[in-house]
LOKOL-894220 format. One line per field, with one value per residue: residue number from 1; residue in three letters; x, y, z of N, C-alpha, C in turn. Coordinates in nm, 3 decimals. Layout:
<nodes>
n <- NUM	...
res <- ALA	...
npx <- X	...
npy <- Y	...
npz <- Z	...
capx <- X	...
capy <- Y	...
capz <- Z	...
cpx <- X	...
cpy <- Y	...
cpz <- Z	...
</nodes>
This chain:
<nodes>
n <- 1	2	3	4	5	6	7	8	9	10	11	12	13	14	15	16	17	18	19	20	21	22	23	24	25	26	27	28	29	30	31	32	33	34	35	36	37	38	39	40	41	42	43	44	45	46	47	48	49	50	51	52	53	54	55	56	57	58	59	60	61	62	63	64	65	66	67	68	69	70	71	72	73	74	75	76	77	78	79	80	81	82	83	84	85	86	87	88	89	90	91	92	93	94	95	96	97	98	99	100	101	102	103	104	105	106	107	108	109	110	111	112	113	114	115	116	117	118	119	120	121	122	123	124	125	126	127	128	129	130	131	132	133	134	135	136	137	138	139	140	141	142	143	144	145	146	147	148	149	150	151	152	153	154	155	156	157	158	159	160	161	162	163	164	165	166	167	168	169	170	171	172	173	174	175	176	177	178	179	180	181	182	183	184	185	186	187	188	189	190	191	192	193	194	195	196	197	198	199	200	201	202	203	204	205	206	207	208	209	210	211	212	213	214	215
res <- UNK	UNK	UNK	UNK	UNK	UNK	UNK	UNK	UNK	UNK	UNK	UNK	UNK	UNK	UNK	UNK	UNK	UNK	UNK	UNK	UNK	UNK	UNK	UNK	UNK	UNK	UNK	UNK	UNK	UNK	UNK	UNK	UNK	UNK	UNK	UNK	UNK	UNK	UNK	UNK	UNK	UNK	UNK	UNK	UNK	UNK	UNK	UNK	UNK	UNK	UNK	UNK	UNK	UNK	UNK	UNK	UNK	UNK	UNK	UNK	UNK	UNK	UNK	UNK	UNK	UNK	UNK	UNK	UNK	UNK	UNK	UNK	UNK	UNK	UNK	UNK	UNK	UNK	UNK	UNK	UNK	UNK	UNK	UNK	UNK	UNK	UNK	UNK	UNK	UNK	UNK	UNK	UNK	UNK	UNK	UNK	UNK	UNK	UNK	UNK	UNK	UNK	UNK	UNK	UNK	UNK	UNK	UNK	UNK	UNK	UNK	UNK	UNK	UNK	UNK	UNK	UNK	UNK	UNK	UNK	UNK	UNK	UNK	UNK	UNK	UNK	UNK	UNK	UNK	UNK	UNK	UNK	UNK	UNK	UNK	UNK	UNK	UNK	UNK	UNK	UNK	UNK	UNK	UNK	UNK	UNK	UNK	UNK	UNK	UNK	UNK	UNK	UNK	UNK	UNK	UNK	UNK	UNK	UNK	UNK	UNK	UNK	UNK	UNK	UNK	UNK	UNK	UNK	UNK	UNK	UNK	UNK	UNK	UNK	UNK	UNK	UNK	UNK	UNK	UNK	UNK	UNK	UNK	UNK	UNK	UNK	UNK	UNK	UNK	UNK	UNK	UNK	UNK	UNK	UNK	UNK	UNK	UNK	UNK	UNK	UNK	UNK	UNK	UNK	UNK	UNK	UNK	UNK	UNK	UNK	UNK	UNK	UNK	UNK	UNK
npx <- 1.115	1.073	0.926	0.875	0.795	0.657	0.429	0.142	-0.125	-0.470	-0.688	-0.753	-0.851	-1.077	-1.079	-1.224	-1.213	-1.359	-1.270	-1.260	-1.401	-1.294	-1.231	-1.025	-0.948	-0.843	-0.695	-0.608	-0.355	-0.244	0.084	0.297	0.530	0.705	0.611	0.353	0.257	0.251	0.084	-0.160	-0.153	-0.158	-0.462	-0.606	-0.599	-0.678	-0.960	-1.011	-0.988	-1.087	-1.035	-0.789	-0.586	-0.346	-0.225	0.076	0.210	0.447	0.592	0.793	0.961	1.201	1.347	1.185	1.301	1.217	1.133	0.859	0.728	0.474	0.427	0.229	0.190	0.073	0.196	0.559	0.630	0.390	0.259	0.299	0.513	0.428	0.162	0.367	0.517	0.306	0.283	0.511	0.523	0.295	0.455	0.395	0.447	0.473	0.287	0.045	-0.009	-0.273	-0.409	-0.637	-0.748	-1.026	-1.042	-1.188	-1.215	-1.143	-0.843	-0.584	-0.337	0.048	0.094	-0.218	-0.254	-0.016	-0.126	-0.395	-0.335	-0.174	-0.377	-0.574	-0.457	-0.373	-0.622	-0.720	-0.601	-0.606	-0.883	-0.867	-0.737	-0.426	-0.254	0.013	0.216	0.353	0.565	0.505	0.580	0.491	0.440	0.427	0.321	0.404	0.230	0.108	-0.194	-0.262	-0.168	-0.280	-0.489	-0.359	-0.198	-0.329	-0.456	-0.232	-0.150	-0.363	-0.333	-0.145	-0.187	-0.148	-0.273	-0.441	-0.403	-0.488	-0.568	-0.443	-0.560	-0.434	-0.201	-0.060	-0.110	-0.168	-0.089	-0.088	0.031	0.056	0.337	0.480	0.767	1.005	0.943	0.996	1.130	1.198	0.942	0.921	1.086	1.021	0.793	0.886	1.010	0.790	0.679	0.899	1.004	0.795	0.698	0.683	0.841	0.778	0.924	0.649	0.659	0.579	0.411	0.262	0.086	-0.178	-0.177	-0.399	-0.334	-0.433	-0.242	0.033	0.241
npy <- 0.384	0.523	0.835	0.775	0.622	0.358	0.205	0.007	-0.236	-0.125	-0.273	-0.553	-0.767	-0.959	-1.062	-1.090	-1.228	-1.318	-1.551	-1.721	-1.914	-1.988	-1.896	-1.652	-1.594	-1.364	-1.305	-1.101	-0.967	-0.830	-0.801	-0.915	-1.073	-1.345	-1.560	-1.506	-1.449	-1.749	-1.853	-1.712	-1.786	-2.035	-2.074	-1.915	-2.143	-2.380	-2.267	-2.320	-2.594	-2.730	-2.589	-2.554	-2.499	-2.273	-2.040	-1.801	-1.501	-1.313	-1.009	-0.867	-0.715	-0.525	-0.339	-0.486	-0.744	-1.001	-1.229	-1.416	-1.665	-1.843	-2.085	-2.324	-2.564	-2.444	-2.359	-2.323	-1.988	-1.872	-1.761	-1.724	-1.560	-1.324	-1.221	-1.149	-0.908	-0.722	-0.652	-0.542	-0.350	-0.174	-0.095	-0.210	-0.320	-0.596	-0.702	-0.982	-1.163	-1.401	-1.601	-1.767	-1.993	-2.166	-2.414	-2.391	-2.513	-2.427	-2.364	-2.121	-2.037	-1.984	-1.682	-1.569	-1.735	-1.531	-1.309	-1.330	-1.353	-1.196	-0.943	-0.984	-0.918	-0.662	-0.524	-0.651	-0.463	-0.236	-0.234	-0.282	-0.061	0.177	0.259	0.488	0.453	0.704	0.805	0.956	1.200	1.230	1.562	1.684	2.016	2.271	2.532	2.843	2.938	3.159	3.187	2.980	3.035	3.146	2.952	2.755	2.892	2.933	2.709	2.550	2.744	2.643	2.348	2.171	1.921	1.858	1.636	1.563	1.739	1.859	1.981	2.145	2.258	2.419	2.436	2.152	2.081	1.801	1.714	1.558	1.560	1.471	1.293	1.355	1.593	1.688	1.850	2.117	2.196	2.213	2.393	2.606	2.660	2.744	3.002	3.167	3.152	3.304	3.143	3.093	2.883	2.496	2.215	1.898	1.551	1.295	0.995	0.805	0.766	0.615	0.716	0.663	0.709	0.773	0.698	0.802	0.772	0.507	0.526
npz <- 0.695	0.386	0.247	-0.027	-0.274	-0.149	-0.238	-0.204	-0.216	-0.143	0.003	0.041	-0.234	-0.468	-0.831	-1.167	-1.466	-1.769	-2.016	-2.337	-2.242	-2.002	-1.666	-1.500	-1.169	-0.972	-0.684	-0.452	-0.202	0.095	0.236	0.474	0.529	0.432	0.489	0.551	0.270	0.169	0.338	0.249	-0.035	0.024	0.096	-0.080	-0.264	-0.105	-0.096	-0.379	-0.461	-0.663	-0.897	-1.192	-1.199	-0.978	-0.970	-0.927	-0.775	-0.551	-0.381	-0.193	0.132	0.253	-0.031	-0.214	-0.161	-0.196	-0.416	-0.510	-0.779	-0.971	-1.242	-1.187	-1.319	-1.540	-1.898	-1.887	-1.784	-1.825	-1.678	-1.382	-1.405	-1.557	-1.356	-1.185	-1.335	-1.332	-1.075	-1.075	-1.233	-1.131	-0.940	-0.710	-0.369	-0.112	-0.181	-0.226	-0.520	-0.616	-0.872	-0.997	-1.237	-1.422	-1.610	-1.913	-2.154	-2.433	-2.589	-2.496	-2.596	-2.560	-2.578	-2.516	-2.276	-2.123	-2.158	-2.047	-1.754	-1.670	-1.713	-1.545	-1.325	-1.306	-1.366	-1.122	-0.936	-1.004	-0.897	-0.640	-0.569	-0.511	-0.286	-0.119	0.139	0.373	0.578	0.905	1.142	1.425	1.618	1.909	2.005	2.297	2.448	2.562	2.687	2.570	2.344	2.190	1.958	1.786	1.700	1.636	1.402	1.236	1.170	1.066	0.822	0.686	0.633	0.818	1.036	1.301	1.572	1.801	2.110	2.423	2.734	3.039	3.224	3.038	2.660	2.508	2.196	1.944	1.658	1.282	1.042	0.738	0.763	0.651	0.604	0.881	1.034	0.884	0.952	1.225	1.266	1.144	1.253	1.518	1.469	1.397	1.623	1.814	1.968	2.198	2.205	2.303	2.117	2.101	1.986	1.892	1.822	1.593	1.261	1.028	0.736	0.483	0.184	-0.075	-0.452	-0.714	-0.999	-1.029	-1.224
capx <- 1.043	1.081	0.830	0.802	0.796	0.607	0.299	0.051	-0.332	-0.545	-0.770	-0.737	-1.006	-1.065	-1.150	-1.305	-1.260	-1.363	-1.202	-1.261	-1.528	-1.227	-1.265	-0.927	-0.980	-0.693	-0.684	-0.522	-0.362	-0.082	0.189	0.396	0.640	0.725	0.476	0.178	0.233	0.230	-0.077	-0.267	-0.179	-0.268	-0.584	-0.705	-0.552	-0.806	-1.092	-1.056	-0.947	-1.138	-0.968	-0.710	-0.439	-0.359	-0.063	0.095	0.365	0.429	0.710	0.788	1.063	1.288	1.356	1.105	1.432	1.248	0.984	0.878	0.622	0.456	0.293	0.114	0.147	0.088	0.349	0.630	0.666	0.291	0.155	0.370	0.574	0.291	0.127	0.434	0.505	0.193	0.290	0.609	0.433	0.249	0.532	0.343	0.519	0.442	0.166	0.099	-0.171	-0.290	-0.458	-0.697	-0.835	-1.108	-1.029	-1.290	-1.217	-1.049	-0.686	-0.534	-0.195	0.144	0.028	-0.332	-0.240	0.043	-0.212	-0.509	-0.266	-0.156	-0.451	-0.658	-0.400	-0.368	-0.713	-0.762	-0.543	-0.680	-1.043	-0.854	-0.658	-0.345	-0.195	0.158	0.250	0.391	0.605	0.474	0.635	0.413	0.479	0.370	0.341	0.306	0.190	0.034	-0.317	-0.281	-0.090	-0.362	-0.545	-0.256	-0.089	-0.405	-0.478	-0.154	-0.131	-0.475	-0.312	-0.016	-0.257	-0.087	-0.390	-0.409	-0.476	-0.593	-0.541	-0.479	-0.542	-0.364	-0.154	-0.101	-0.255	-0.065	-0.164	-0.015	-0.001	0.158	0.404	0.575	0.924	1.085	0.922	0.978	1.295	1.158	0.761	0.946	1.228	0.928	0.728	0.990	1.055	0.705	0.588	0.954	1.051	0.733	0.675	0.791	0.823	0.887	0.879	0.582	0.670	0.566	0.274	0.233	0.001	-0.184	-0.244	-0.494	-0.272	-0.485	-0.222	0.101	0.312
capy <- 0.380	0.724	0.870	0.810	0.449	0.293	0.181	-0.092	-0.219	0.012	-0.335	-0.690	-0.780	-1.031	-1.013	-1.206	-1.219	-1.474	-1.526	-1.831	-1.933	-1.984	-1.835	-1.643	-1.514	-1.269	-1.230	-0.999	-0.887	-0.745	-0.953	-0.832	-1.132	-1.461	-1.676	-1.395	-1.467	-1.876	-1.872	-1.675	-1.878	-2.185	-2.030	-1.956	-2.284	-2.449	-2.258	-2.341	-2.699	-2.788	-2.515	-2.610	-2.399	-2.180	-1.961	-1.670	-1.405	-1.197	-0.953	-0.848	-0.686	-0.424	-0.333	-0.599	-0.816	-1.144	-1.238	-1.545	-1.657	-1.998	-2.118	-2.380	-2.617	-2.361	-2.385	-2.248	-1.866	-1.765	-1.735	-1.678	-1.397	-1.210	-1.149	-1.076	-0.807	-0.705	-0.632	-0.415	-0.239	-0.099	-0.058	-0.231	-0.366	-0.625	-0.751	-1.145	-1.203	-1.583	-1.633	-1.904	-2.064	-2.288	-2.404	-2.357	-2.594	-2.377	-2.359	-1.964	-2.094	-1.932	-1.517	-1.563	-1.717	-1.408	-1.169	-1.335	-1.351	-1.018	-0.816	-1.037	-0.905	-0.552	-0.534	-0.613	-0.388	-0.119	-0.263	-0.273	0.124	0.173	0.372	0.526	0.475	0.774	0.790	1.054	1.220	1.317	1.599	1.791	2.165	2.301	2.681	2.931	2.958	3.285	3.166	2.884	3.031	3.178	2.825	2.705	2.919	2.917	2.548	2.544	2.861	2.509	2.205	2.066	1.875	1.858	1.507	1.579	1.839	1.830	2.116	2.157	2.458	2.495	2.360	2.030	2.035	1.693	1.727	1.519	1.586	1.378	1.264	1.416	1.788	1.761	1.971	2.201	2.272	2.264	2.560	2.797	2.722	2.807	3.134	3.216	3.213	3.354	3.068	3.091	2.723	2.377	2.136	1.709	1.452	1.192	0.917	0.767	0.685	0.566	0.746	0.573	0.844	0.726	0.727	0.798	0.698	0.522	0.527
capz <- 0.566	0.304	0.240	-0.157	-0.332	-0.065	-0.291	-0.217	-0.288	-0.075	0.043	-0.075	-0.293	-0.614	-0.951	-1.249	-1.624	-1.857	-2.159	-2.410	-2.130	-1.888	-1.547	-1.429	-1.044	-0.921	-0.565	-0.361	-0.026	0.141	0.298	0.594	0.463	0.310	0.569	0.518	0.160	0.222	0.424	0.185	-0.122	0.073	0.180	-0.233	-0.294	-0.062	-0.144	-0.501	-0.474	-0.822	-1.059	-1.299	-1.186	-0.917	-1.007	-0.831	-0.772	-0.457	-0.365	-0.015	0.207	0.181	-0.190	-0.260	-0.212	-0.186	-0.517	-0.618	-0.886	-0.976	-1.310	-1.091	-1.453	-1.656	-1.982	-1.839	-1.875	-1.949	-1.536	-1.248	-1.438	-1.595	-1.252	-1.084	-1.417	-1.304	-0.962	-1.096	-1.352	-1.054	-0.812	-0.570	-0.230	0.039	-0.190	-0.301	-0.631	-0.715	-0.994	-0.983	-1.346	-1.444	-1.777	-1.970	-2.258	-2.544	-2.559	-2.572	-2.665	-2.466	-2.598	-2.468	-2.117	-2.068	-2.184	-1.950	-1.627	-1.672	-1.729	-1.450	-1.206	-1.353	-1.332	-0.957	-0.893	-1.059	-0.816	-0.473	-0.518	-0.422	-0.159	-0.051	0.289	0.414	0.696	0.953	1.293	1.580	1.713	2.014	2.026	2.372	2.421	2.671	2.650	2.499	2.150	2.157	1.909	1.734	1.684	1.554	1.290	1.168	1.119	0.935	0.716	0.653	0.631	0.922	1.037	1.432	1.584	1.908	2.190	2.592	2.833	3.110	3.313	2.884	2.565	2.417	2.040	1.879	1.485	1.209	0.952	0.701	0.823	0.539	0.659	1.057	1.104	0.866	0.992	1.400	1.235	1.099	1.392	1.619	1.441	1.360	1.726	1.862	2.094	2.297	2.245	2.296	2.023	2.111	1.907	2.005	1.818	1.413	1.178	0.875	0.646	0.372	0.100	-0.183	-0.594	-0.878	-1.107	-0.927	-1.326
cpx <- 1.040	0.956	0.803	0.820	0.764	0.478	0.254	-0.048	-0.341	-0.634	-0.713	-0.866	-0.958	-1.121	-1.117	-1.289	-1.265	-1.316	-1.197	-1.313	-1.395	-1.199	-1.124	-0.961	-0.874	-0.744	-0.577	-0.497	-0.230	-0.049	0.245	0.540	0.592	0.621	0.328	0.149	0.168	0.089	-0.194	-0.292	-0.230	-0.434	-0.671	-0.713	-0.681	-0.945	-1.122	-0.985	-0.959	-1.047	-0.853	-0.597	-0.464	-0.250	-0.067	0.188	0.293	0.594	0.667	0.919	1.144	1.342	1.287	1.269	1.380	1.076	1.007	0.716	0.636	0.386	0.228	0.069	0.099	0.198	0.392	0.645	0.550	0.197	0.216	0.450	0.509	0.262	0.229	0.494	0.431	0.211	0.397	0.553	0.402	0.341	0.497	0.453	0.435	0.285	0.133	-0.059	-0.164	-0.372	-0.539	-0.788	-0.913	-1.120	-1.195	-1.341	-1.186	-0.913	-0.643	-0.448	-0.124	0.076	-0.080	-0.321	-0.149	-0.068	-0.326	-0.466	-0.203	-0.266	-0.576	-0.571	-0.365	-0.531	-0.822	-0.680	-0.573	-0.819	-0.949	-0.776	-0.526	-0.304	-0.074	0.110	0.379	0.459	0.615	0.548	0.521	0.449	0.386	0.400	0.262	0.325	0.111	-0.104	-0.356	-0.183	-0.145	-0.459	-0.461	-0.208	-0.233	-0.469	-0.316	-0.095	-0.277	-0.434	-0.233	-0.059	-0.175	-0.210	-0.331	-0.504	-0.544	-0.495	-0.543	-0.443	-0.486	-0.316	-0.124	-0.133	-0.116	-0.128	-0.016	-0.061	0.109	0.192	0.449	0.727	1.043	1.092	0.949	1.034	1.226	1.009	0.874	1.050	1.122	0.830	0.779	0.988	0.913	0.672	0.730	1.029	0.935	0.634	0.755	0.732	0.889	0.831	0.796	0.569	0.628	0.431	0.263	0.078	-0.070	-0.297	-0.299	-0.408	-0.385	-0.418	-0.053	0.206	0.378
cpy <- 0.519	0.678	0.879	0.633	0.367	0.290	0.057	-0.090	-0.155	-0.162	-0.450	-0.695	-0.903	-0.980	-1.114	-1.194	-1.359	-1.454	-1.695	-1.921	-2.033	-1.908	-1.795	-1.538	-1.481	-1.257	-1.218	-0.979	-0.906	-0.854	-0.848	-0.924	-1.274	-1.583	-1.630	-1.474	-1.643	-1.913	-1.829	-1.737	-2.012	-2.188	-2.094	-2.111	-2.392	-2.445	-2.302	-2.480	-2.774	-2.691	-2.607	-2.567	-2.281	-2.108	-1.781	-1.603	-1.325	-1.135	-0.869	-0.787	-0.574	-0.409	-0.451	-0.717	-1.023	-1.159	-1.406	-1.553	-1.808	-2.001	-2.230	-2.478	-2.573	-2.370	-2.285	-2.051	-1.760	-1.721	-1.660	-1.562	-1.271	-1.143	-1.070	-0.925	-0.731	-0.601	-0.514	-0.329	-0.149	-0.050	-0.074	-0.294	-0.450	-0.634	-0.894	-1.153	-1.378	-1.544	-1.796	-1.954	-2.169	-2.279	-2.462	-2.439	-2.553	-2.308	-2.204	-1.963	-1.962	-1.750	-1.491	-1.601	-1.577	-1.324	-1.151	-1.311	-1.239	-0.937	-0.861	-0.996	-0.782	-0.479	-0.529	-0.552	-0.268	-0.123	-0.252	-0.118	0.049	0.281	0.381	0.570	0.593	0.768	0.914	1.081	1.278	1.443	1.682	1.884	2.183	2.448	2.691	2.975	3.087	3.290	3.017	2.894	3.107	3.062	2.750	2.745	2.932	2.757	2.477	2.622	2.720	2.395	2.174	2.022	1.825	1.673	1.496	1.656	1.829	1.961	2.050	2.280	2.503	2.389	2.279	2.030	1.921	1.754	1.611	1.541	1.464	1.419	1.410	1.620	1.836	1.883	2.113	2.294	2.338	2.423	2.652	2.808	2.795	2.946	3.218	3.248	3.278	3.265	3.051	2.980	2.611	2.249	1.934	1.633	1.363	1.070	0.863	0.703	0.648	0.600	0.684	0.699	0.768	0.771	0.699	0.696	0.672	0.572	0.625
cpz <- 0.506	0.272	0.079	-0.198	-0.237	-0.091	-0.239	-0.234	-0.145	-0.006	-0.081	-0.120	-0.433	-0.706	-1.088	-1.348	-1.684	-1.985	-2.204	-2.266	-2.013	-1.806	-1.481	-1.333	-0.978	-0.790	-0.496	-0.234	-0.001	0.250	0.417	0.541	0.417	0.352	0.521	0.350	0.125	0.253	0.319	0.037	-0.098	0.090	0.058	-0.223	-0.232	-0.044	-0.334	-0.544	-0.634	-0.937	-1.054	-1.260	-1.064	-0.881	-0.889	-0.849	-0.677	-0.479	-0.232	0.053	0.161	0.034	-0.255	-0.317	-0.220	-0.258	-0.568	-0.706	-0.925	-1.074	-1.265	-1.256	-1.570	-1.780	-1.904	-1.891	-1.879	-1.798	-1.468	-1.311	-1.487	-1.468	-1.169	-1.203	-1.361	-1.194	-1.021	-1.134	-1.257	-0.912	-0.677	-0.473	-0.177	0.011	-0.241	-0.397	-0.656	-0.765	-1.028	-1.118	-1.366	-1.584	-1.848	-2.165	-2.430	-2.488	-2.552	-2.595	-2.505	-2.456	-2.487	-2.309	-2.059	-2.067	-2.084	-1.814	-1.605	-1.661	-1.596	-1.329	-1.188	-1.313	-1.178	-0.910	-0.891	-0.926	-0.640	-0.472	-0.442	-0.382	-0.130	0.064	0.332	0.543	0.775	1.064	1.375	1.674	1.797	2.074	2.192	2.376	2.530	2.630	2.567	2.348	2.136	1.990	1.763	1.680	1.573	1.429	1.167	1.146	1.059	0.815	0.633	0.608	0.719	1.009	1.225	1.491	1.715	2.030	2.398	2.648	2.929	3.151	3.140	2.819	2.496	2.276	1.984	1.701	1.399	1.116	0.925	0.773	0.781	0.543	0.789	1.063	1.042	0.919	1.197	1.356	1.244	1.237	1.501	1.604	1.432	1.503	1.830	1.987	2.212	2.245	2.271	2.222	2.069	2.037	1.963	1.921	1.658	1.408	1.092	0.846	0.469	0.243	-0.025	-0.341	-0.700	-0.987	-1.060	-1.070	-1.346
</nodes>
């Protein structure tokens, strides 16, 4: 996974607008794939057995290669593509929105449903945050108790943020870097402390960094 265009919601969550006293409820949550997505439209689906409609769009998998979208009897055109718009717009990933309405007994013609199924899914999106997943390396610096304190102030001088530490005959400090920086942070360390450490890889994380604004 790179470490840039790897957006999703930050937390599933729903959300509510009424418009021409019809009730459209967006909810949210992240898929791993095409079943996750399944399960969780069935789920709404059976908590809201009485609404009128219960439309959707997810997208999922590598290059979000596998999207689908449902107006759920909606006129064709004015549900299932809005939300999944919705979903691009924001460059989300490996997330599935339904859209659950209780018609409310005035019509909003083809305009007014795009406009309500869009901005009800825009909307909770905006309410759950989204986050880029970062793809991190682990690594673990080891050192002689006497460039312990050396190693550590120069990787606070870096933000390289230390995840936890083991003594021993010397001091193991683990830290993580993005992917995209290993080679480079292990080069300057190398040079900075002269060869009098040892650098191994301990394995991957995924970091979920908080986007203001993902556009």
């Amino acid at each position: 996974m790179a470490a840039e265009n790897n957006l999703t919601i930050q937390k599933n969550c729903q959300y509510e607008l009424v418009i021409k006293k019809s009730r459209f409820i967006c909810s949210l949550s992240r898929i791993k794939d095409e079943d996750d997505a399944q399960q969780f439209i069935s789920q709404v689906q059976a908590d809201n057995r009485k609404a009128t409609h219960n439309c959707f769009a997810y997208q999922v998998g590598k290059d979000d290669h596998i999207q689908r979208e449902s107006d759920n009897g909606e006129p064709s055109g004015t549900a299932g593509v809005p939300i999944l718009q919705a979903l691009q717009m924001e460059k989300l990933h490996d997330v599935c929105a339904v859209v659950t309405r209780y018609f409310g007994g005035i019509k909003l013609g083809a305009g007014g449903l795009i406009r309500a199924y869009s901005n009800v899914t825009t909307d909770a999106i905006h309410q759950a945050g989204i986050v880029n997943r970062v793809l991190q390396q682990l690594l673990t610096i080891t050192v002689d108790y006497a460039e312990h304190d050396a190693l550590t102030y120069y990787l606070k001088q870096h933000d390289l943020a230390i995840d936890h530490e083991e003594y021993g005959v010397k001091v193991a400090v683990t830290i993580f870097v993005d992917q995209n920086e290993s080679q480079a942070v292990q080069d300057a360390l190398t040079n900075r402390f002269n060869g009098r450490l040892t650098i191994k890889a301990a394995g991957q994380h995924i970091r979920e960094v908080p986007v203001t604004n993902a556009n």
